[in-house]
Residue, then its C-alpha position, 0 to 999 in steps of 0.5 A: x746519362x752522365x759518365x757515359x761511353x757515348x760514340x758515334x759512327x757518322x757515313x755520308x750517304x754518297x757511295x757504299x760502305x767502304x771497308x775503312x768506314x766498315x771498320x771505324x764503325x767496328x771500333x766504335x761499336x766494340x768500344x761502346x759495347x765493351x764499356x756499357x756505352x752507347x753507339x750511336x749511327x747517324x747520317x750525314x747527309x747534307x751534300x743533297x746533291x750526292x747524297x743518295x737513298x740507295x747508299x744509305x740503305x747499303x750503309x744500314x745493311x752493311x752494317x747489319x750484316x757485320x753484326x754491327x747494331x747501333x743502339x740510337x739511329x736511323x730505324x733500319x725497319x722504316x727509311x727516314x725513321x729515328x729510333x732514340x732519344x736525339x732524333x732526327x738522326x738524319x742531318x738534313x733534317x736537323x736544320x733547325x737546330x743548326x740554324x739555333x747554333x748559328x744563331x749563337x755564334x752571330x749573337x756572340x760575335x763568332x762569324x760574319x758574312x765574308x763579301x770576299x771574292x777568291x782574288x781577295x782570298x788569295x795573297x801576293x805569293x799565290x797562296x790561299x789566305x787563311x784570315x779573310x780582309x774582311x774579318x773585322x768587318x761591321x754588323x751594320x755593313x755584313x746587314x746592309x749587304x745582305x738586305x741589298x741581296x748579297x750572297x755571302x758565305x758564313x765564316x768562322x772568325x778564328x781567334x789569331x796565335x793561339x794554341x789548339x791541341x788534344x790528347x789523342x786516344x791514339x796518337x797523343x797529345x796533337x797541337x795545331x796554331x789557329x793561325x793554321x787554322x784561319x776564317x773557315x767556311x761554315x755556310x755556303x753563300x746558298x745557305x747550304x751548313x757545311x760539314x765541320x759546323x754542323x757536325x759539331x751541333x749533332x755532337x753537343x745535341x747527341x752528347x757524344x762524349x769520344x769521338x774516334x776516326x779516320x785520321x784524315x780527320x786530324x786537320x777537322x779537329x782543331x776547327x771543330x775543338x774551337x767551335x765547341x769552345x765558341x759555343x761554350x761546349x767542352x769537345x768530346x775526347x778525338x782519337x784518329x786511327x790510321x787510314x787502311x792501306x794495299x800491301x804496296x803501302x799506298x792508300x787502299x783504293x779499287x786497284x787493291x780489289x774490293x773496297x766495298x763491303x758488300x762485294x765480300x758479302x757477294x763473294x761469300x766472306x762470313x761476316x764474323x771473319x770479316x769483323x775478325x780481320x777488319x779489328x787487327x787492321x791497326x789494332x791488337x788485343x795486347x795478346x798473341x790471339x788472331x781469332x776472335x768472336x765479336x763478344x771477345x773483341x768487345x772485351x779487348x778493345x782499347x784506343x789506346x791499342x790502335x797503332x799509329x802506322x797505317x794497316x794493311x789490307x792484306x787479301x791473304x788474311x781475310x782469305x786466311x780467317x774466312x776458311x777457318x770460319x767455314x770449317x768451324x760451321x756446323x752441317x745445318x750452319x753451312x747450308x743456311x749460309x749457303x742458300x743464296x750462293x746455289x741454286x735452289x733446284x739443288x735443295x730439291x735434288x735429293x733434299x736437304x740432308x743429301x745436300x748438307x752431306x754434299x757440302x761437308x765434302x768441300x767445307x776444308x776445300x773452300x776459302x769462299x761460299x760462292x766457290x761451293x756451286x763451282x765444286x758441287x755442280x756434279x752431285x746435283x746433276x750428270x755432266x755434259x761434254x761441255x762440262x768436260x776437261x778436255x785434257x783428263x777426259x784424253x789423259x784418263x779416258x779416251x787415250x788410255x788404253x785401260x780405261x774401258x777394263x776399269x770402268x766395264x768391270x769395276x762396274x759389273x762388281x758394283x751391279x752385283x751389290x744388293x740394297x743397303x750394300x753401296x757403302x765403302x766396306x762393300x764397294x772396297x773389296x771390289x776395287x781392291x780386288x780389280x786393283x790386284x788382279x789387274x796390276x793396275x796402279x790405284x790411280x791409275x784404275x780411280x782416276x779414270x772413274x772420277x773423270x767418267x763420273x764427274x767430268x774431272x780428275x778432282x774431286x772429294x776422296x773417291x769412296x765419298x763420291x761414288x757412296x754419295x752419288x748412290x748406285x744408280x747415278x754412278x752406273x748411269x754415268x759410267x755407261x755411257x763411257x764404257x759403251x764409248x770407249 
């Protein structure tokens, strides 16, 4: 395993799959595929309090439906289960080894039990101490607290004035003080290990050589970096990406719309465009090419192309990626990524031929699968007078003092049509000829047939609907009219 590319993608289990994460875990995955590595999900689930089955199930299926498989990880076919050589994957079941680690650290002098109240944490100016008065404190005295039944939190004793830096995939070389860093907490007083010790542990365990995320883990970093010197550990790599951002700049939150990715999902975002536009927030590929398949992003993906301002999440370019997608789909693609966004009565309609045919009429039309049943509903079924636009239905229809000559006969050229005639060669010269004879303006005769047809003055080009309608719907539908009128 030596010299081996080895990331890893660490969620809390305690809400949903959030697009920043969606897309650390993206970069993790493209960096490890890219370079023969391994990417490695595992799940930080120590706040037992928040953390839930529910969210961890969101996670695992987010992650699958962007297409992003880890390799070692939680086994997404049996919640609970561990597939590869480290398990368990779950950090609340590594308590154990956290608590050998620990061991180490008490053993070599690298924490103490900290007695001290939050007054005593707290200095003259009001400012929280980063050293705590009780640092040099016995063996013998933390023992003898703790055998009388004190609860005391373990802490960290950091080293004073040193310098701790790295070499940042993304940002460079970054350097804090230890005295910035202080006497941090590694276990709650009710023995509960906190985040920065045991994550620390999971990556000497797991052999994670490269660690890059979020940069709201900067300030993690140096206390992580001194635990593993603690442990005589060389630390992984660090490369922190900058967080994701609404188009006013601000930190990406609800206000923005959508953060998790499941509301894409449900709102018919094709997962390759999300990954498409997930990869160029704050990433490129040191070329002009935008649109990119999951195998070539693998290729083109260096941390050291991720750009140290923070990118935005920009609505009009997910819209922007998902359209092209769709129109790249074939008919039989289209349909199968339609099936959970129509109803499934439209498949039985007139069968799934019809129906595929239907949906090529919209696929330029549509940015998002969930607007196809908005488009389509009336290929599957005949209006009714609420489905109606009140305003074309008086425009084309019940104030227009032709209407009742465009519909009755159009219609009687259309009746003379035999079987294997309905076709736009044959329909034409009916409509043409009406057209000359009348002295009708073209919209004028085929907009009062798209309302009467279809509810509605929009719709796909006016051959394609009344073909695939077929003759006896179209003739159903405009007799009602014609005898209204």
């Amino acid at each position: 395993m030596a010299g081996t590319l080895r990331v890893r993608f660490a969620p809390s289990p305690t809400g949903y799959l959030h697009t920043g994460g969606a897309r650390t875990a993206l970069f993790n995955y493209l960096w490890a595929k890219g370079q023969g590595g391994v990417f490695i999900l595992r799940v930080e689930d120590t706040d037992e309090e928040r953390s839930t089955e529910e969210s961890m199930r969101a996670i695992l299926d987010g992650l699958q439906w962007l297409g992003i498989m880890w390799d070692e990880g939680p086994d997404p076919k049996q919640f609970g289960e561990s597939i590869g050589p480290f398990p368990p994957y779950y950090q609340s079941m590594r308590r154990p080894l956290h608590q050998e680690y620990m061991k180490k650290l008490w053993d070599a002098g690298h924490v103490f039990y900290c007695p001290a109240t939050a007054e005593e944490m707290t200095g003259p100016d009001g400012k929280k101490l980063t050293f705590s008065p009780y640092r040099d404190i016995t063996r013998e005295e933390q023992e003898k607290r703790l055998a009388a039944g004190e609860v005391m939190p373990v802490r960290f004793r950091c080293p004073r004035d040193v310098e701790v830096s790295w070499e940042d995939a993304v940002r460079g070389k970054v350097t804090f003080s230890s005295n910035e860093v202080g006497d941090f907490v590694l276990f709650k007083g009710n023995g509960q290990p906190l985040y920065n010790f045991v994550v620390v542990c999971d990556d000497i365990d797991m052999q994670i050589t490269n660690v890059l995320r979020g940069e709201d883990h900067i300030s993690n970093t140096p206390k992580q970096i001194l635990l593993h010197e603690a442990l005589g550990h060389t630390p992984p790599e660090f490369g922190h990406v900058p967080l994701i951002v609404g188009m006013d700049r601000q930190r990406l939150s609800k206000r923005h719309g959508a953060t998790a990715v499941d509301a894409y999902e449900e709102q018919g975002v094709l997962p390759e465009a999300m990954v498409n536009f997930l990869a160029l927030i704050g990433w490129a590929p040191g070329d002009d090419r935008e649109k990119m398949t999951l195998e070539e992003m693998k290729q083109a993906f260096d941390p050291h192309r991720c750009t140290k301002a923070a990118g935005a999440f920009n609505p009009d370019k997910l819209k922007f990626f998902n359209e092209l997608y769709i129109r790249e789909l074939s008919p039989d693609a289209l349909l199968e990524r339609l099936r959970r966004f129509i109803p499934p009565v439209w498949l039985e309609h007139r069968g799934e031929d019809y129906a595929k045919h239907v949906f090529t009429l919209f696929q330029e039309k549509i940015a998002y699968l969930n607007e196809m049943e908005a488009n389509a509903w009336y290929f599957f079924r005949d209006p009714v007078e609420a489905d109606n636009n009140e305003k074309s239905v008086a425009k084309f229809l019940t104030e227009n003092e032709s209407a009742k000559q465009v519909l009755s006969e159009i219609a009687a050229g259309m009746e003379a049509l035999g079987d294997g005639e309905w076709t736009e060669e044959k329909l034409a010269p009916i409509v043409d000829g009406f057209v000359e004879s009348s002295g009708l303006g073209r919209g004028k005769v085929m907009q009062p047939w798209r309302v009467a047809l279809t509810g509605d003055a929009i719709s796909p080009g006016f051959y394609d609907l009344v073909v695939t309608l077929g003759k006896e719907t179209v003739l159903r539908r405009v007799q009602p009219w014609i005898d209204r009128l």
